[in-house]
N, C-alpha and C positions, 0 to 999 in steps of 0.2 A: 797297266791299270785296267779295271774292269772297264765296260762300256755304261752308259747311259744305263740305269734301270738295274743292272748287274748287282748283286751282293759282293760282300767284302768275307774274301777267307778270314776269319780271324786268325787261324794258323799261321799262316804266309804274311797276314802284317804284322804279329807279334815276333817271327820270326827272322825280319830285314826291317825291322825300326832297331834304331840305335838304343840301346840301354842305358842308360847312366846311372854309376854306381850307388847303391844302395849301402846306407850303414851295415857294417860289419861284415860286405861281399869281398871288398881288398881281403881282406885274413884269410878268408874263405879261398882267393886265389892263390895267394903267398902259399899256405899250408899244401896245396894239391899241387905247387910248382914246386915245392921243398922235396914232397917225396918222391914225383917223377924225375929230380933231378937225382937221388940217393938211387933209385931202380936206373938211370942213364948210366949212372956210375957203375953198378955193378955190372949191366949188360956189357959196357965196355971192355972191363977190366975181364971179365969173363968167357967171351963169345969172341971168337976168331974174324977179323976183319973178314967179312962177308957180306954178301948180298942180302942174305939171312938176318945179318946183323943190322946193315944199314935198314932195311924194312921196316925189325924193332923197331928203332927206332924213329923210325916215319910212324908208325902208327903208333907210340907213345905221347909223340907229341901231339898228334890227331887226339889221342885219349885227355890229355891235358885241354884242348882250346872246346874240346865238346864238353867236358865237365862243365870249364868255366862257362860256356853259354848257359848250359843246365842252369848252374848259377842265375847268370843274368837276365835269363828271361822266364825264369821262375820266383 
């Protein structure tokens, strides 16, 4: 926390305060979890048990949980 007299990031507190769901954000996550899990599936089904692959998918899911913040804190 700042000190005595200090300013407040508004960045950094809108960005580590808790969100709570906003009508019509669930659909908004459901939809962006639907088709990261269609592109999971294909990566899988596609891509050679690999380093390569496991990556993909590390940073798909990355792609999904930063969307949803997008969402929530927008």
């Amino acid at each position: 926390m700042p000190k005595v007299g200090e300013h407040l990031n508004p960045v950094i507190e809108n960005n580590f305060k808790y969100h709570s769901p906003k009508e019509g954000q669930q659909e908004k996550y459901g939809a962006i979890r639907e088709m990261a899990k269609k592109l999971a599936y294909l990566i899988d089904e596609e891509c050679p048990n690999s380093r390569e692959k496991s990556v993909a998918m590390t940073n798909l899911e990355t792609a999904v949980m930063w969307a949803n913040a997008s969402i929530a804190r927008n």
